[in-house]
C-alpha positions as CSV (number, residue, x, y, z in Angstrom):
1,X,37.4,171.1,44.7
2,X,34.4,171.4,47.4
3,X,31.8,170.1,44.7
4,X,34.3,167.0,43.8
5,X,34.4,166.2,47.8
6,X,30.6,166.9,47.8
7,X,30.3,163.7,45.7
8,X,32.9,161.7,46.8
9,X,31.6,162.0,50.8
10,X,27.6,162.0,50.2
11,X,53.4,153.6,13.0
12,X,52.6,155.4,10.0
13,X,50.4,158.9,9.1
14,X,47.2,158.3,6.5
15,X,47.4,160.8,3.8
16,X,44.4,162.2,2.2
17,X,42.6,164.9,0.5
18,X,42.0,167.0,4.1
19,X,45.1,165.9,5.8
20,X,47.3,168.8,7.3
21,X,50.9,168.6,8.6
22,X,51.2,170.5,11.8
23,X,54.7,171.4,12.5
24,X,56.3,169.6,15.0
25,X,59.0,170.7,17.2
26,X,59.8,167.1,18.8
27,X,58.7,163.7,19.1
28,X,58.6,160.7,21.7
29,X,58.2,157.0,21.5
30,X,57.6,154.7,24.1
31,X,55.9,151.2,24.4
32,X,52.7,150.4,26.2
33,X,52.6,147.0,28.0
34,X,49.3,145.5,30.1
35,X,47.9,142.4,32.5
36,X,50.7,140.2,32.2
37,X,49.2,137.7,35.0
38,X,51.7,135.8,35.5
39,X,51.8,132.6,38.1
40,X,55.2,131.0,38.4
41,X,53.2,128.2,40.4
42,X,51.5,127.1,36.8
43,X,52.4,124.0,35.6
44,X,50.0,124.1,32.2
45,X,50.8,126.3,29.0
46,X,49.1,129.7,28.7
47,X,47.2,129.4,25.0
48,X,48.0,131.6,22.9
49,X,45.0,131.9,20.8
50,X,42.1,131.0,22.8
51,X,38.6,130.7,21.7
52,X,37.2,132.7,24.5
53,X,37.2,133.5,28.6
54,X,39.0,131.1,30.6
55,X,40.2,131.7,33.9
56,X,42.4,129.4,34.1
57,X,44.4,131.0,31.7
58,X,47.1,132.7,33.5
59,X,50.8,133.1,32.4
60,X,53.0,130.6,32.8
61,X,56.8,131.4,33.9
62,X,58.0,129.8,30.4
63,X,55.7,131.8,28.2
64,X,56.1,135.1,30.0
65,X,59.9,135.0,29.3
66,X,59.5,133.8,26.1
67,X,57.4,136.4,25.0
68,X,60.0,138.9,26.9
69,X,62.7,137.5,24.7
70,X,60.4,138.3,21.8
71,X,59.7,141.8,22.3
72,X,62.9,142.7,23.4
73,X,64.8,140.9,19.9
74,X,61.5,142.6,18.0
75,X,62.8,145.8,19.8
76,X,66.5,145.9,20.0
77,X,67.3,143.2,17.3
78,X,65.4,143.5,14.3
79,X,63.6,147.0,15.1
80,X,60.6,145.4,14.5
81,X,58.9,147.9,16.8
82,X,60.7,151.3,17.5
83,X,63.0,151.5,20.0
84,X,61.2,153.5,22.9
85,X,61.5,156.1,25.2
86,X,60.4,154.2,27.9
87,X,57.9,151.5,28.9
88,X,54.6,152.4,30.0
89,X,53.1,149.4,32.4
90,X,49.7,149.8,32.7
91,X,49.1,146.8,35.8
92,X,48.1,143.5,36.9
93,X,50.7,141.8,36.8
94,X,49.8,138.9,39.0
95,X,47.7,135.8,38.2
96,X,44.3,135.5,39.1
97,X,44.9,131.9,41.0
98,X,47.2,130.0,42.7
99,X,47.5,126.5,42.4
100,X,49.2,125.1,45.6
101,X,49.4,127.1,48.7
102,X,48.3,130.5,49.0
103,X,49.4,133.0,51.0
104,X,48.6,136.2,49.2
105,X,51.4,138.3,49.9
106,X,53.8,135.8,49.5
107,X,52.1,135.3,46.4
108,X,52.2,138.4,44.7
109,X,55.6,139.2,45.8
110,X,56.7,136.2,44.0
111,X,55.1,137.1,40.8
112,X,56.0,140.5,40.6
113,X,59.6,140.4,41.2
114,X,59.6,137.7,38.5
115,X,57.9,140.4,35.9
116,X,60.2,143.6,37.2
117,X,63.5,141.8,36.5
118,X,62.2,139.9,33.4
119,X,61.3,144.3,32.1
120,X,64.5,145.0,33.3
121,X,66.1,142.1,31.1
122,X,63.8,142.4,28.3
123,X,63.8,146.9,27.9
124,X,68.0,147.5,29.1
125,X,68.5,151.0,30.1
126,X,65.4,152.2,28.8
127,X,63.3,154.1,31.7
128,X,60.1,151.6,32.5
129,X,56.7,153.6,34.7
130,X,54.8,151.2,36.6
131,X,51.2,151.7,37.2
132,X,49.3,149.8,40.0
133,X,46.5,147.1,39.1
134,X,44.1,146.0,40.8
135,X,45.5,142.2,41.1
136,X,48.7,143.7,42.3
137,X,47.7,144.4,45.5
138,X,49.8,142.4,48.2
139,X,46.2,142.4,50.6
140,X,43.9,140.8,48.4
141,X,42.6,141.8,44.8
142,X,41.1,145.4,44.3
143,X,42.9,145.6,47.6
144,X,45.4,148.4,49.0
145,X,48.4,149.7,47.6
146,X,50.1,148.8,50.5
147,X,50.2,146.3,53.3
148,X,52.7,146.8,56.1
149,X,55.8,147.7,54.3
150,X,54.9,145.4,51.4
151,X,54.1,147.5,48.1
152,X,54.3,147.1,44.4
153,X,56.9,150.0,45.0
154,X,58.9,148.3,47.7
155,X,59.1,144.8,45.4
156,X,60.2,146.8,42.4
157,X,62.9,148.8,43.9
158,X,63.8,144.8,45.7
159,X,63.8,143.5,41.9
160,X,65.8,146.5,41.0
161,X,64.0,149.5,39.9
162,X,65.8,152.9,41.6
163,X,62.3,154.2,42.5
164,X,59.2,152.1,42.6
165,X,56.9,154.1,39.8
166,X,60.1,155.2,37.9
167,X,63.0,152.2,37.0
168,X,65.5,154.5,36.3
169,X,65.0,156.2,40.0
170,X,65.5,160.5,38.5
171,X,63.6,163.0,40.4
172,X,63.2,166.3,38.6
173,X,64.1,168.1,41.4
174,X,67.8,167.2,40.9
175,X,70.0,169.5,39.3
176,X,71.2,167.2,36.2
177,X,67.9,165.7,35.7
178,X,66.9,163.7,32.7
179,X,63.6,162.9,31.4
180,X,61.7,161.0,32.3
181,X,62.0,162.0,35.9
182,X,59.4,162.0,39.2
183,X,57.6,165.6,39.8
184,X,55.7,163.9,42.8
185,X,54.5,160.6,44.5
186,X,53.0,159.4,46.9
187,X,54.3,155.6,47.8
188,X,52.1,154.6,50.2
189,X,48.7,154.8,47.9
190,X,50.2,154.6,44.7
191,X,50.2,157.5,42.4
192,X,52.6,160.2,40.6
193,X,53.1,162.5,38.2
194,X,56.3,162.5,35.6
195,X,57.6,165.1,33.6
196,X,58.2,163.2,29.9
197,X,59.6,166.2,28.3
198,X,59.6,170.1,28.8
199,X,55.9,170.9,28.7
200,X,54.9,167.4,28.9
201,X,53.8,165.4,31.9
202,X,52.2,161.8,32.7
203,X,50.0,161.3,35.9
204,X,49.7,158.4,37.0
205,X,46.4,157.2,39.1
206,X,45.9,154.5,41.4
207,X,42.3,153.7,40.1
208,X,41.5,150.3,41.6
209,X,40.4,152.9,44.6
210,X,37.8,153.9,42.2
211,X,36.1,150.3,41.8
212,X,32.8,149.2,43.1
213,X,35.2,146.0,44.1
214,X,37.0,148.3,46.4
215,X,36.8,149.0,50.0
216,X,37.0,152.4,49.5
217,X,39.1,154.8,51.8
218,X,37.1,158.0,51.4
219,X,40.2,159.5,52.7
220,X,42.6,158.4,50.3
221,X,40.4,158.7,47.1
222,X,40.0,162.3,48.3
223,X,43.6,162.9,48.8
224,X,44.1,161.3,45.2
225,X,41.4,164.2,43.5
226,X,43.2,166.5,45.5
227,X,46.9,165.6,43.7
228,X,45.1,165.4,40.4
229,X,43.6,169.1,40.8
230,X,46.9,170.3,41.7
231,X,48.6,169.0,39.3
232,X,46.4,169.8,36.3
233,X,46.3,173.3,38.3
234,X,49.8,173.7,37.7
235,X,50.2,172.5,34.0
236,X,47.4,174.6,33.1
237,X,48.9,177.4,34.4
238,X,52.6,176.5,33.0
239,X,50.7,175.1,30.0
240,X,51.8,172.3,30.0
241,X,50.1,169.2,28.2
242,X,48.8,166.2,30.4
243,X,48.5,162.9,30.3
244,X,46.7,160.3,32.2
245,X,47.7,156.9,32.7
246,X,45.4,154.3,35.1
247,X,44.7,150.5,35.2
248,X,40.8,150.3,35.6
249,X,39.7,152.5,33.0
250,X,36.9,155.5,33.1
251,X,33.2,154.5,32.1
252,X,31.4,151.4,31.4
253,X,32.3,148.1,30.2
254,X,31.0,147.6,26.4
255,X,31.1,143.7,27.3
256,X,28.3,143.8,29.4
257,X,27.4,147.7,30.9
258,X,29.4,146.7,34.0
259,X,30.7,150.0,35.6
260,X,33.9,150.3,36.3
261,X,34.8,152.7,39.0
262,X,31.9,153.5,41.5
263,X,29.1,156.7,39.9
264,X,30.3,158.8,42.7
265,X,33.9,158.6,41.7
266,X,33.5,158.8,37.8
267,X,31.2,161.8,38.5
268,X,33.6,163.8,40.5
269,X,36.2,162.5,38.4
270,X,35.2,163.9,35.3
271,X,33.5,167.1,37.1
272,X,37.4,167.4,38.5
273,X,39.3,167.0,34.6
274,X,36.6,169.2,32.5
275,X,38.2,172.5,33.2
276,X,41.3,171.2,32.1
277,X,40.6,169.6,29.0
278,X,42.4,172.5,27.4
279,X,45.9,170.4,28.9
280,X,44.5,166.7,29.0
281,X,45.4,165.1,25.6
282,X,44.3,161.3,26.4
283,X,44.2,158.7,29.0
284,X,45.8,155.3,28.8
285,X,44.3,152.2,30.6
286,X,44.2,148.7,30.3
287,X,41.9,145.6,32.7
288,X,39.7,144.6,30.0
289,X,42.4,142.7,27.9
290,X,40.5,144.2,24.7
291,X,42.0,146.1,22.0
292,X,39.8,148.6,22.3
293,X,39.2,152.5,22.9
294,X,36.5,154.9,24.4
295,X,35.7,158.4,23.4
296,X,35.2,160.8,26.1
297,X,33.2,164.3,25.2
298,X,33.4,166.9,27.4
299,X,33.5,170.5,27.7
300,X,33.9,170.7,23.8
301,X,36.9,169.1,23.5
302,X,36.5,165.2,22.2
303,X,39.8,162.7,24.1
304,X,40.3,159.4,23.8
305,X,40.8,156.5,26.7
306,X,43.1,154.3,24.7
307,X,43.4,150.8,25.7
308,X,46.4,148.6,25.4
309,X,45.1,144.5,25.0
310,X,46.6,142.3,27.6
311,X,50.0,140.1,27.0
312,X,48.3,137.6,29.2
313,X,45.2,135.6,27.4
314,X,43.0,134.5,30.1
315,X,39.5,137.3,28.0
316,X,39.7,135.6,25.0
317,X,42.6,138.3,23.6
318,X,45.8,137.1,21.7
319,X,48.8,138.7,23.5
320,X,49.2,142.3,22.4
321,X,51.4,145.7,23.0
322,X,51.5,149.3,21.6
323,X,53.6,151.4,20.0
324,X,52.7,155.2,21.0
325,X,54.0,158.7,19.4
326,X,53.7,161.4,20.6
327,X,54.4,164.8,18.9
328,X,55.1,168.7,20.1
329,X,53.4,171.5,17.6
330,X,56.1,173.7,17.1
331,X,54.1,176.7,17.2
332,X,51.9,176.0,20.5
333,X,54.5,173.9,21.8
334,X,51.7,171.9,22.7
335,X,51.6,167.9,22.8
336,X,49.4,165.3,20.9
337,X,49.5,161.1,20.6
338,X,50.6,161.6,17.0
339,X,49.2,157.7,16.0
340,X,49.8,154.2,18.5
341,X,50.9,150.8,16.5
342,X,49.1,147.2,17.7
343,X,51.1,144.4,17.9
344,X,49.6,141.2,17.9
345,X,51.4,137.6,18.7
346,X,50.1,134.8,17.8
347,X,51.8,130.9,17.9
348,X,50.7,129.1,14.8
349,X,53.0,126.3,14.3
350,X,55.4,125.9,17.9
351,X,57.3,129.5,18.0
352,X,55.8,132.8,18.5
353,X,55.8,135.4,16.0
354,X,54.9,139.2,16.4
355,X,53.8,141.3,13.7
356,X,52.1,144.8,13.5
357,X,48.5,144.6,14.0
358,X,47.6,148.0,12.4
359,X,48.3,151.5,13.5
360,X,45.5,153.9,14.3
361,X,46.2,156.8,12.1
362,X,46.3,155.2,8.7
363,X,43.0,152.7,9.5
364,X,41.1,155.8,10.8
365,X,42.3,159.0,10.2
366,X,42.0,159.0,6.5
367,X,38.7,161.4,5.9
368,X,39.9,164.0,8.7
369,X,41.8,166.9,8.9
370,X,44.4,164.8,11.1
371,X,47.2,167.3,12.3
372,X,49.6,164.7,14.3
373,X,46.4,164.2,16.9
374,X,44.7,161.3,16.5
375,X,41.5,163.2,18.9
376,X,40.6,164.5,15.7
377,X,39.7,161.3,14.4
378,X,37.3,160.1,17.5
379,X,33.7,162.4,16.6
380,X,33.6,160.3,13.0
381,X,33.9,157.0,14.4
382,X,31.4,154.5,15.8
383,X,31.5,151.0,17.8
384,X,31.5,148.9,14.7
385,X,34.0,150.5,13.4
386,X,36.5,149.6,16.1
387,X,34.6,146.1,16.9
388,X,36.5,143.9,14.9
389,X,39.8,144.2,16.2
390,X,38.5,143.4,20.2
391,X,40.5,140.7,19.8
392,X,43.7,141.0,18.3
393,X,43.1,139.2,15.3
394,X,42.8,136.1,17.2
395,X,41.6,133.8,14.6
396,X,39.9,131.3,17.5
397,X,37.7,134.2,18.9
398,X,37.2,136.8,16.3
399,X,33.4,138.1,17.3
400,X,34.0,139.5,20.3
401,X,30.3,139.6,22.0
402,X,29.7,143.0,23.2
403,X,26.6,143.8,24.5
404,X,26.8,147.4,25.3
405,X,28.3,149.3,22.5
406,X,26.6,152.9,23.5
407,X,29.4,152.9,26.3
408,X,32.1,152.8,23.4
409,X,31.4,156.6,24.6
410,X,31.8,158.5,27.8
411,X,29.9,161.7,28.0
412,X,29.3,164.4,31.2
């Protein structure tokens, strides 16, 4: 930990000729969801399939609950997508502009107590995790958690949530706790941990304090690396299996190079993880809109930071969710991302439709020796193998013009 403060203060399985079945003892499902941006103030349609970057692109109040009713029918309905666990909200759920008059807080309040009842009505008594983004923030963008008593966590529990990360409001400390529940939290910068399962827990990071866009509270981002260590401490010791769940993702943009998070951060950050990558099975993130993923190398283990495409359109994207599963080995009782599904939705003729995209295991898996963990399929694959599907099979913007593909990989 002194070295980490040291640099913060100076749906279906491919089958092939190698594939192995490991046993599994038990199974999750649960929905991914990212950068909704919505602005109720928006009086123009959001396009569904644009042919590139557009700002002005927002969600609009009628598209973001039609698309709600969508994925919920698709969900509930006709089963379209498995019926989850829980839904994993990966942030930004405000618009980048307003139209009319702007006060900020009032602003974001607004929007987000729109998008917490509308995943209330849209996922019914399924458990939803809320993860901060950086246009979420009530002071400004890449702003503070908090500001006064005004919080993504104090508008969700307003909109209905029971606890501001956790919908369904169980803390594990309770004697007749189901999962998920909270392990720990802390509400005023904007980060947890959640036990999934027994031996399974999420931890959930308030990355935006990471950014170069970022004031940057030394104190907080240091009390943040602090929780992570203890946590990861703990599950390595209980051996338990980790997972990590952030907005702003973990190395550079393949766009353009642009870093993400600050070099001091992402150093200390991945000096902090690599003795636990025995426990750390994968990351999940979202901001760039892109249906996309990074493979991150380090201390001999190969993880990936899987991306879920934004719902919103505004990067060129047609609006997009995952389906994950996840899997415990019977004999290690350790857990894995058995495979994700992309959905795409596209609006070709006046109503939306939503189809599966493609699932990971079966489009990449195929010449490995697979085992209900799709790591093992990361050291074979390169950018161009992923490059095609940036976009969600938006037919208006299908080269997605990436300038950097060497950071398709993150390495110590």
């Amino acid at each position: 930990m002194k070295k980490i403060l040291q640099y913060i203060f100076g749906a279906s399985l491919a089958i092939s000729s190698v594939y192995a079945a490991a046993p599994v003892a038990n199974k999750i499902n649960f929905l991914s969801v990212s950068d909704i941006h919505l602005n109720v103030e928006q009086t123009h349609k959001m396009e569904t399939d644009p042919t590139g970057y557009n700002g002005d692109n927002d969600m609009d109040a009628a598209s973001f609950n039609a698309l709600m009713a969508l994925i919920s029918k698709n969900t509930y309905a006709k089963e379209t997508i498995q019926k989850p666990s829980f839904v994993l909200y990966l942030g930004d759920m405000v618009g980048h502009q307003s139209l009319f008059s702007f006060n900020r807080e009032q602003y974001v309040k607004k929007n987000e107590l729109v998008i917490y009842k509308g995943l209330l009505k849209a996922f019914p008594n399924t458990p939803i995790i809320n993860v901060f983004g950086n246009n979420d923030s009530p002071q400004k963008n890449y702003g503070d958690f908090t500001k006064g008593e005004l919080s993504p966590y104090s508008i969700a529990i307003e909109a209905g949530f029971k606890n501001g990360f956790l919908s369904s409001g169980v803390l594990c400390k309770d004697s007749t706790a189901a999962y998920p529940c909270i392990q720990q939290q802390n509400i005023h910068l904007g980060y947890f941990s959640i036990q999934l399962a027994p031996k399974l827990l999420l931890v959930g990071l308030n990355s935006v304090m990471f950014s170069p866009n970022h004031a940057g509270d030394k104190d907080s981002i240091a009390k943040e690396f602090h929780f992570l260590k203890e946590v990861l401490d703990r599950a390595k010791t209980q051996k338990q299996s980790v997972l990590i769940a952030m907005h702003i993702p973990l190395g550079n943009n393949v766009y353009d190079g642009s870093v993400f998070w600050q070099e001091q951060y992402k150093k200390a950050f991945i000096d902090l993880i690599a003795p636990y990558m025995s426990v750390i099975q994968g990351m999940f993130v979202g901001h760039t809109h892109m249906e996309e993923f990074k493979v991150l190398k380090l201390s001999g283990k190969t993880i990936g930071e899987y991306f879920t495409a934004g719902l919103s359109t505004s990067h060129g994207n047609s609006p997009s969710l995952k389906s994950y599963q996840l899997a415990q080995n019977a004999q290690t009782d350790k857990w894995s991302i058995a495979n994700y599904t992309t959905y795409q939705i596209h609006q070709p003729e006046g109503d939306y439709t939503l189809s599966k995209y493609y699932d990971f295991a079966s489009q990449y898996c195929a010449n490995v020796t697979y085992k209900n963990d799709i790591n093992h399929c990361l050291s074979a694959l390169q950018f161009n193998d992923i490059k095609a599907r940036y976009t969600v099979g938006n037919p208006n913007y299908q080269n997605y013009r990436a300038k950097s593909p060497k950071d398709f990989y993150i390495v110590q």
